[in-house]
TIVO-2410 file (N, C-alpha, C; in nm, 3 decimals):
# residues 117
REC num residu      c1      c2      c3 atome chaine
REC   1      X  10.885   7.353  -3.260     N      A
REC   1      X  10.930   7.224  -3.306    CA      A
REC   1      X  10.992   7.238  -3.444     C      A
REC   2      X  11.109   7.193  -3.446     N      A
REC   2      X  11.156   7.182  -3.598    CA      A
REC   2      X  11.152   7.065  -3.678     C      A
REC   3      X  11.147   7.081  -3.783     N      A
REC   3      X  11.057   6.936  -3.919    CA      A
REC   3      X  11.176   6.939  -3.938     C      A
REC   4      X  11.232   6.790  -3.902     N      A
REC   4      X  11.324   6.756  -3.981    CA      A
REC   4      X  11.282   6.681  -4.132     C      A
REC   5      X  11.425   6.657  -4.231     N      A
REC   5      X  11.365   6.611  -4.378    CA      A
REC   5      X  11.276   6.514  -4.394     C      A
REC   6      X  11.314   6.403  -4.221     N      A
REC   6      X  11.240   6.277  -4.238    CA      A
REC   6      X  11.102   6.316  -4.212     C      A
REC   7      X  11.075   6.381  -4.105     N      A
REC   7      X  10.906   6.429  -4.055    CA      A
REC   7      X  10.843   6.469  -4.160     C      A
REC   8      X  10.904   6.562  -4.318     N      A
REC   8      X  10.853   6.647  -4.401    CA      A
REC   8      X  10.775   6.501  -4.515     C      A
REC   9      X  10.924   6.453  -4.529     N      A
REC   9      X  10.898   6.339  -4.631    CA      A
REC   9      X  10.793   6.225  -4.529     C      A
REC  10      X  10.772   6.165  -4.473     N      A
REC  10      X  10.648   6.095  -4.369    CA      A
REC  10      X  10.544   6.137  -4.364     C      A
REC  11      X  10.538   6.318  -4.409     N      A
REC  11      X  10.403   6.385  -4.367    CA      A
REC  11      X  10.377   6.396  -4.547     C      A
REC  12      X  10.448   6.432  -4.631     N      A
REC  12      X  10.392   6.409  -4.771    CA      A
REC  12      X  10.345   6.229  -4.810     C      A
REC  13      X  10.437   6.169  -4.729     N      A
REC  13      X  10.352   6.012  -4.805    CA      A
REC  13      X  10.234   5.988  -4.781     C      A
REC  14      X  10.200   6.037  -4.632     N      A
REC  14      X  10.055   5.993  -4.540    CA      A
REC  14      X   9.980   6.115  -4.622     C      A
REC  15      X  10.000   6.171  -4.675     N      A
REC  15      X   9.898   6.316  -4.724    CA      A
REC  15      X   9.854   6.268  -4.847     C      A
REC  16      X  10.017   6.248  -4.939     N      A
REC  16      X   9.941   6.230  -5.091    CA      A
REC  16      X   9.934   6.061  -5.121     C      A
REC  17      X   9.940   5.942  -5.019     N      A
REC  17      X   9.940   5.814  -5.033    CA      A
REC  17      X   9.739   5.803  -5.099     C      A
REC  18      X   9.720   5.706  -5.225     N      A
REC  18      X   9.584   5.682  -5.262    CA      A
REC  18      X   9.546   5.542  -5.182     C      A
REC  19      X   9.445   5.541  -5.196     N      A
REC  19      X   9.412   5.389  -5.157    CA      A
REC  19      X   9.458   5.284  -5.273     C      A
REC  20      X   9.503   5.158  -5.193     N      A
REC  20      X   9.549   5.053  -5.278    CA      A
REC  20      X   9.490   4.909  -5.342     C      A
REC  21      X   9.403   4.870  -5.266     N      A
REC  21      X   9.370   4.742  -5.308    CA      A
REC  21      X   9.212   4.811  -5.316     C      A
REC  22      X   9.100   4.657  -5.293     N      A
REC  22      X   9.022   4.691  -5.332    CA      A
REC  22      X   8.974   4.797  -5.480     C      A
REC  23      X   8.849   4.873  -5.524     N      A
REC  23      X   8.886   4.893  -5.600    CA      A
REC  23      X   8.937   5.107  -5.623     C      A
REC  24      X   8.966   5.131  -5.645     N      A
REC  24      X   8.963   5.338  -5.687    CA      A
REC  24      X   8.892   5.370  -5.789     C      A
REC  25      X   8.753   5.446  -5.748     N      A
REC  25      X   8.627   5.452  -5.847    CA      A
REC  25      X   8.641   5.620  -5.892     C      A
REC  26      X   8.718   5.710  -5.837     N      A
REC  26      X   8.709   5.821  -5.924    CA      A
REC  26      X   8.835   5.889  -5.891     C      A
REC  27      X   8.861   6.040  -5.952     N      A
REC  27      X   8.957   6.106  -5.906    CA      A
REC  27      X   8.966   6.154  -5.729     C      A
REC  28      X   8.898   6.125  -5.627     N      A
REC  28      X   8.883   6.143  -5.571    CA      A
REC  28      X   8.920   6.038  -5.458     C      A
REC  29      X   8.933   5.901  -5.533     N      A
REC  29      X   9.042   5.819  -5.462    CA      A
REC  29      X   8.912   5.759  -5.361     C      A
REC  30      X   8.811   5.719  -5.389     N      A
REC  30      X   8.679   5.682  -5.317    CA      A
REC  30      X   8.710   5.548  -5.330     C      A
REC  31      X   8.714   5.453  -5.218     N      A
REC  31      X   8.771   5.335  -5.182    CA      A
REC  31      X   8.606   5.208  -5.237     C      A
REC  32      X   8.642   5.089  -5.295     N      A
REC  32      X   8.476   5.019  -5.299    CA      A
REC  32      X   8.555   4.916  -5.265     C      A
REC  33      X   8.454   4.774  -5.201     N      A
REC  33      X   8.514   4.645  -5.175    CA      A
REC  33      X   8.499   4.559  -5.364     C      A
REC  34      X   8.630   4.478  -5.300     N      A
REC  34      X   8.606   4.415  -5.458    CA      A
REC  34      X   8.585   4.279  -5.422     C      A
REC  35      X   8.580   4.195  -5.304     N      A
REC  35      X   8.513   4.063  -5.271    CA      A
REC  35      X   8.402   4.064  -5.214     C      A
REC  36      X   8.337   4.169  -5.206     N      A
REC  36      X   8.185   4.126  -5.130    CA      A
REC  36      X   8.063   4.149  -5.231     C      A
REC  37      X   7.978   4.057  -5.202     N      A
REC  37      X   7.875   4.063  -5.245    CA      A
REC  37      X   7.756   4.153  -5.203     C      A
REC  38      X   7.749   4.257  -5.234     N      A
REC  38      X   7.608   4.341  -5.167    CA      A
REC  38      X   7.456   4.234  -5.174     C      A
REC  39      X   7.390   4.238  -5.051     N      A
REC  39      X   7.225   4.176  -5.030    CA      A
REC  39      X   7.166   4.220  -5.185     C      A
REC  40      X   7.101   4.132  -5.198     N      A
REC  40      X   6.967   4.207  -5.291    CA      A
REC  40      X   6.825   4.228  -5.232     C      A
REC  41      X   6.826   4.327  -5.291     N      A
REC  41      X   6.712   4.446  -5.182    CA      A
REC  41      X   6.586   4.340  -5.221     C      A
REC  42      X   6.460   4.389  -5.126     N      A
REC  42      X   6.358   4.270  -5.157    CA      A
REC  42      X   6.253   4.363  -5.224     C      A
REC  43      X   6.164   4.281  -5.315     N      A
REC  43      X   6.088   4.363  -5.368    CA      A
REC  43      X   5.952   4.373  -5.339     C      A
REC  44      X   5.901   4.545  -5.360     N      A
REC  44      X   5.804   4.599  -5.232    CA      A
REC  44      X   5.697   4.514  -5.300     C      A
REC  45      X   5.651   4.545  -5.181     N      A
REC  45      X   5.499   4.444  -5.204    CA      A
REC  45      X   5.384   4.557  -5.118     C      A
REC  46      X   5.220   4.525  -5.136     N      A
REC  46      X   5.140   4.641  -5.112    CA      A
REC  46      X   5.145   4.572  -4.939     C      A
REC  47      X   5.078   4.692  -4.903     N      A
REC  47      X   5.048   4.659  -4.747    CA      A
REC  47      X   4.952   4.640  -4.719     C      A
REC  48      X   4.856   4.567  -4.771     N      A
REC  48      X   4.710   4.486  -4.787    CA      A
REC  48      X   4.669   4.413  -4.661     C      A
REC  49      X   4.588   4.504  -4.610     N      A
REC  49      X   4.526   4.466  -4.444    CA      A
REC  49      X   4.452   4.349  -4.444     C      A
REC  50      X   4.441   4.294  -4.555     N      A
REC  50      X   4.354   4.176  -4.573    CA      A
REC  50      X   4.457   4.033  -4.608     C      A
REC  51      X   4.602   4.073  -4.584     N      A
REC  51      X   4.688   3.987  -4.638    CA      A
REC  51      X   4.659   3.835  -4.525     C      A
REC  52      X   4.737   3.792  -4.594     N      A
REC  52      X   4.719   3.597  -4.536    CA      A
REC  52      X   4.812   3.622  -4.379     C      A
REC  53      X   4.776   3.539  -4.318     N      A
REC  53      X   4.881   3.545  -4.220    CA      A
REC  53      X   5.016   3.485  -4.276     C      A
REC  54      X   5.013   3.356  -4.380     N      A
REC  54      X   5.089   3.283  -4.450    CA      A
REC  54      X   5.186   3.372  -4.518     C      A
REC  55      X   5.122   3.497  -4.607     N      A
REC  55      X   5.204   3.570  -4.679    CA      A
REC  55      X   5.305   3.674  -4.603     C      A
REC  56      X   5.224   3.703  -4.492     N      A
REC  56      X   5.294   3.761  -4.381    CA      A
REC  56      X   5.382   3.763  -4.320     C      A
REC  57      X   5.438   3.576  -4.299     N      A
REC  57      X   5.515   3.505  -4.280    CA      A
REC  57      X   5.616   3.521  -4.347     C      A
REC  58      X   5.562   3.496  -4.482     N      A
REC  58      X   5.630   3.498  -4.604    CA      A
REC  58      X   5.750   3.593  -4.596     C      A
REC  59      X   5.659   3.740  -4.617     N      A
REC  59      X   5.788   3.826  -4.606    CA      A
REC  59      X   5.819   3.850  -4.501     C      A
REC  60      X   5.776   3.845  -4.337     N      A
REC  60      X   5.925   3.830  -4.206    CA      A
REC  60      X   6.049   3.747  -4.277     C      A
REC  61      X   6.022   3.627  -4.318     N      A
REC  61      X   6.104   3.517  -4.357    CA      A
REC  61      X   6.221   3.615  -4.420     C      A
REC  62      X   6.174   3.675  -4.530     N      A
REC  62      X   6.236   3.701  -4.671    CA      A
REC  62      X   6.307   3.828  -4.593     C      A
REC  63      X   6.287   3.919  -4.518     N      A
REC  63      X   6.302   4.027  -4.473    CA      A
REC  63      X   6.430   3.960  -4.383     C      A
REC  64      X   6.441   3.886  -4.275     N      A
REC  64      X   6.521   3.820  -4.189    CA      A
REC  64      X   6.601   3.778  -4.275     C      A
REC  65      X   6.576   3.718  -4.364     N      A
REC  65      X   6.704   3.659  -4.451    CA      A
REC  65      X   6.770   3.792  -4.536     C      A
REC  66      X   6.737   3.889  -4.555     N      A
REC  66      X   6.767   3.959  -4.626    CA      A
REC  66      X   6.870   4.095  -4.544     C      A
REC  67      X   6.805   4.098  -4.400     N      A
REC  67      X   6.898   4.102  -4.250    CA      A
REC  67      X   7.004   4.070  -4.262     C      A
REC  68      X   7.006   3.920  -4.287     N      A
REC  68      X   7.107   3.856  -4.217    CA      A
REC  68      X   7.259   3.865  -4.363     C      A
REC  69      X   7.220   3.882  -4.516     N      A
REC  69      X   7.274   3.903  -4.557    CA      A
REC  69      X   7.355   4.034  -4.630     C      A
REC  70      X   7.238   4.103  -4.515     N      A
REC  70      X   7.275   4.249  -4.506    CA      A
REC  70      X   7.414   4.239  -4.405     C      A
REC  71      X   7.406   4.193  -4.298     N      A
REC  71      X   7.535   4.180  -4.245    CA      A
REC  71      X   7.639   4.123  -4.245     C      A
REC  72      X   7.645   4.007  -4.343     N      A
REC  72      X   7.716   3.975  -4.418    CA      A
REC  72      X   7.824   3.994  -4.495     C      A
REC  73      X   7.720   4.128  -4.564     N      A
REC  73      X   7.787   4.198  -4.660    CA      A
REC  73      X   7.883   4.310  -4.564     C      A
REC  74      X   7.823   4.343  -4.501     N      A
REC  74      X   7.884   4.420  -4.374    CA      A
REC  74      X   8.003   4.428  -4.332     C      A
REC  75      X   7.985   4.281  -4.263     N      A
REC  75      X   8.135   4.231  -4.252    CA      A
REC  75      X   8.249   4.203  -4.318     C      A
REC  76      X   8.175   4.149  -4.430     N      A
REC  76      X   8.310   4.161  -4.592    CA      A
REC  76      X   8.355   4.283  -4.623     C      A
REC  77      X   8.244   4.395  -4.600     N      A
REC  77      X   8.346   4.533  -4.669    CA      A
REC  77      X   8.432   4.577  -4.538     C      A
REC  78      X   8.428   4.525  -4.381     N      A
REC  78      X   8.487   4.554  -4.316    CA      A
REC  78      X   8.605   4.489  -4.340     C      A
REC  79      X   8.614   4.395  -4.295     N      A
REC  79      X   8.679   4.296  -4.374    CA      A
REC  79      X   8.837   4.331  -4.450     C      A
REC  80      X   8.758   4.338  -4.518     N      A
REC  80      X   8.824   4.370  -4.669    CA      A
REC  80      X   8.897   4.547  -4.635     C      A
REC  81      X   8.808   4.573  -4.613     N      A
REC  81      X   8.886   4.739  -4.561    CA      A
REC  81      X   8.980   4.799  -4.464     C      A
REC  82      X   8.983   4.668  -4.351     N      A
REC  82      X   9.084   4.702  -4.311    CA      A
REC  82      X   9.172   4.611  -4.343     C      A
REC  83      X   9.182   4.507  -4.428     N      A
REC  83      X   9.304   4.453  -4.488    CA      A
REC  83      X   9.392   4.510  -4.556     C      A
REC  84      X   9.309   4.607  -4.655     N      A
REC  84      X   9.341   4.707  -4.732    CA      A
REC  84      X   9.424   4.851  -4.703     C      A
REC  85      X   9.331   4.855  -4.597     N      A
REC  85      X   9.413   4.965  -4.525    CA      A
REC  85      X   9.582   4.924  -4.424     C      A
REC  86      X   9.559   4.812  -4.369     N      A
REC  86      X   9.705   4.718  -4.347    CA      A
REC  86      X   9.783   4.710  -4.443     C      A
REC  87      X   9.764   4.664  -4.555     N      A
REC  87      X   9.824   4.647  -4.637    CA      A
REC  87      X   9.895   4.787  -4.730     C      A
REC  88      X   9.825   4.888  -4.679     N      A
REC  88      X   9.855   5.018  -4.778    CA      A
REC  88      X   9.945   5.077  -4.659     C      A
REC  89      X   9.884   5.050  -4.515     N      A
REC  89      X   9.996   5.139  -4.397    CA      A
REC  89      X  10.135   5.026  -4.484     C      A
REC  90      X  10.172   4.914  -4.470     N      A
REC  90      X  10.289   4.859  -4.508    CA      A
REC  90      X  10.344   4.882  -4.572     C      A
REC  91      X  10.269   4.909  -4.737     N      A
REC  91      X  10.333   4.964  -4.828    CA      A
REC  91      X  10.458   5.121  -4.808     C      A
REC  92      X  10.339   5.169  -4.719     N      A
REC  92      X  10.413   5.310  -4.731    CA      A
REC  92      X  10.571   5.305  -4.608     C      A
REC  93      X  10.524   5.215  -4.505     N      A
REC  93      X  10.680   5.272  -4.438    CA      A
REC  93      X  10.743   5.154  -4.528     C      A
REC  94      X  10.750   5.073  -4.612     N      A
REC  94      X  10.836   5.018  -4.684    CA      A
REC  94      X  10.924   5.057  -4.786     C      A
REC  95      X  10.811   5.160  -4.851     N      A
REC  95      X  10.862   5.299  -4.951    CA      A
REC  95      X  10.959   5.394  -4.875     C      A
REC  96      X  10.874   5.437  -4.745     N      A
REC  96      X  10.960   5.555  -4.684    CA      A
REC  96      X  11.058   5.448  -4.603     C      A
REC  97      X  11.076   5.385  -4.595     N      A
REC  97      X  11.227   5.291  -4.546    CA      A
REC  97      X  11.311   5.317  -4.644     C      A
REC  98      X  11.311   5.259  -4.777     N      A
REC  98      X  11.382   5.260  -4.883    CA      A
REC  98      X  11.382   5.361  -4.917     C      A
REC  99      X  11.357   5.477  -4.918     N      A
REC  99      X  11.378   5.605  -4.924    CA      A
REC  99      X  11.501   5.634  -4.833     C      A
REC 100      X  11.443   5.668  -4.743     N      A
REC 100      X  11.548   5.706  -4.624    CA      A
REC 100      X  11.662   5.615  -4.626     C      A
REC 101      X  11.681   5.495  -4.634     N      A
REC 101      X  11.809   5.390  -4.693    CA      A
REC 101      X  11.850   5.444  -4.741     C      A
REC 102      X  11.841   5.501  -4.918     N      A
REC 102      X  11.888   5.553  -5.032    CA      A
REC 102      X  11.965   5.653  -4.976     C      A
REC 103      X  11.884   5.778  -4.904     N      A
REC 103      X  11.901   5.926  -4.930    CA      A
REC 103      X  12.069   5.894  -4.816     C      A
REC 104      X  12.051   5.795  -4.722     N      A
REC 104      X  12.190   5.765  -4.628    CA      A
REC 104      X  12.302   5.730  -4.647     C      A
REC 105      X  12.236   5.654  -4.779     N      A
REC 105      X  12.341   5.635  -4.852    CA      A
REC 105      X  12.411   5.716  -4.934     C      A
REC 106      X  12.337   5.778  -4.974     N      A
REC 106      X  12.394   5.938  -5.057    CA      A
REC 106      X  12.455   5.998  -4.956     C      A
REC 107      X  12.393   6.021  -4.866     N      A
REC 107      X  12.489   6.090  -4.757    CA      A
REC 107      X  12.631   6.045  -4.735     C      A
REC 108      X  12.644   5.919  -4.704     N      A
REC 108      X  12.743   5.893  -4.667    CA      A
REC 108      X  12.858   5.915  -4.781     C      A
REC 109      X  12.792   5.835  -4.934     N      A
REC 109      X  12.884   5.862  -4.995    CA      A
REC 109      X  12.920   6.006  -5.084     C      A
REC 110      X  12.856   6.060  -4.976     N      A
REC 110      X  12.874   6.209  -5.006    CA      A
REC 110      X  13.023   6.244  -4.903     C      A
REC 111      X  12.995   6.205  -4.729     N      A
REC 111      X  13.076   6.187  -4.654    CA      A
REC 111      X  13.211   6.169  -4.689     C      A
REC 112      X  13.232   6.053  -4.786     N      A
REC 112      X  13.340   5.958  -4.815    CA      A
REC 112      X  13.396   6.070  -4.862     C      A
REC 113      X  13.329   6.116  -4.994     N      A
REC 113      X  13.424   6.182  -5.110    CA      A
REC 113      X  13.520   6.333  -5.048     C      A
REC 114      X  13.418   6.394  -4.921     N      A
REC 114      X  13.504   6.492  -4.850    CA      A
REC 114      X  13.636   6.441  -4.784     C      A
REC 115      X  13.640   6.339  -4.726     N      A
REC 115      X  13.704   6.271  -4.665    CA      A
REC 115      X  13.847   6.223  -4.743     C      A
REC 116      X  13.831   6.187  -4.880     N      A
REC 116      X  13.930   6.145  -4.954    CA      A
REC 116      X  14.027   6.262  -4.994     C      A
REC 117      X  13.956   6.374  -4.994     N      A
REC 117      X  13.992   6.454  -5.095    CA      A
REC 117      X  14.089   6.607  -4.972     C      A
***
């Protein structure tokens, strides 16, 4: 198979493209959500065989709720990540469009000037 210029230039954008939205936490281009709220973890309590049935309750309750905003959060960094990632595929064939526009245009008026002369 032969790489043409366009396959070469398509395969460097998708290689060296960083992540875009959301936030970029090191050199390493490590993607974090920037609209979600992470759960707050619940705090341990002893495991006291003598506990209330009431308190027991207590924390299923707190534990279920703490579930449910565990997935929550879940769904926001999904969410959010593949918006991000939509939004970054767009960016790039918009770049490599206008690229390839440009370079055709050079071509051509590369074309022209043989042509005149």
């Amino acid at each position: 198979m032969r790489f043409t210029p366009l396959m070469l230039l398509l395969s460097a954008l998708f290689i060296a493209t960083p992540s875009f939205a959301g936030a970029i936490v090191d050199a390493r281009s490590s993607w974090q959500p920037s609209k979600c709220t992470p759960p707050q973890g619940l705090a341990a309590k002893s495991h006291d065989q003598e506990e209330a049935a009431d308190s027991l309750n207590e924390r299923i309750m707190q534990h279920n709720q703490f579930v449910a905003e565990a997935q929550n959060y879940m769904n926001c960094v999904s969410q959010e990540a593949q918006a991000d990632a939509d939004a970054a595929s767009q960016s790039i064939i918009r770049s490599a469009q206008a690229i390839i526009q440009q370079t055709q245009a050079q071509v051509a008026a590369s074309s022209a000037r043989l042509q005149t002369k």
